[in-house]
N, C-alpha and C positions, 0 to 999 in steps of 0.2 A: 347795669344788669337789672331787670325785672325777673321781680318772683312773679307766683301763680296767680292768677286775675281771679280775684274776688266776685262770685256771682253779683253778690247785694251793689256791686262799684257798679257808678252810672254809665263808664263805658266798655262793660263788661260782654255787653250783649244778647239778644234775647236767644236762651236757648230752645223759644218755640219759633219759630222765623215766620212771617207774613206768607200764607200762601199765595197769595197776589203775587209777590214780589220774588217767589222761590224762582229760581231756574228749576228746568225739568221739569213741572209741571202742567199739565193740562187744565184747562178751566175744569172746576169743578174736583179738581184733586187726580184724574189719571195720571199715566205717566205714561208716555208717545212710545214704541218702539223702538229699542235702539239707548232707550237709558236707563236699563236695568241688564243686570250682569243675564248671561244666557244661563239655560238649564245646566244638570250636572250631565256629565256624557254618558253614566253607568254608575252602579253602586257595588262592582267589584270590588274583591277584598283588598285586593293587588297587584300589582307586577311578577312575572315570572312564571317557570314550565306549570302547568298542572300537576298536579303531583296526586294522584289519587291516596285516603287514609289507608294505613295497612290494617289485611283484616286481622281476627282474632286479638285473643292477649299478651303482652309480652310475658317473655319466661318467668322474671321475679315475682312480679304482683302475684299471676293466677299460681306462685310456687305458695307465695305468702300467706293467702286466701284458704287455699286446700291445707296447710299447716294449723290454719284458725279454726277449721272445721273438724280436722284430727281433733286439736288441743280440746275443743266445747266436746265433742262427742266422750272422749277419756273420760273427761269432768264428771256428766252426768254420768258414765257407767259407774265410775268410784264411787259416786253419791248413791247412784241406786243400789250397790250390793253394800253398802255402807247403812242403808238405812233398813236392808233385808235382815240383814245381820242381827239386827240390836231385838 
């Protein structure tokens, strides 16, 4: 069994390769048609029907929201007839 090959080991191999000597290559460093993978086909999200977003809010949120807006408006009136008062 061999473990993992040591870069620094003399027959480990150069991990820059001669471009001379590379396959695939073109003089001069191109690379010929035909050996490089092709374009992507589309940058869709996915597979399956369209599905348009539904409009508007759902019921909870915009219930939760309008509750938030009650609760702060309360606040301030206590606070302001709280500070009439004194």
């Amino acid at each position: 069994m061999t473990g993992p090959r040591n870069p620094a080991s003399p027959g480990a191999g150069n991990p820059d390769p001669e471009p001379r000597t590379t396959s695939g290559l073109e003089p001069g460093g191109g690379v010929p048609p035909g050996e490089t993978p092709p374009a992507e086909a589309s940058t869709s999200t996915g597979a399956g029907p369209y599905r348009p977003p539904k409009r508007g809010w759902a019921g909870g949120p915009l219930f939760v929201v309008l509750l938030l807006v009650v609760l702060v408006a309360l606040f301030f009136a206590v606070y302001g007839i709280v500070l009439a008062t004194r």
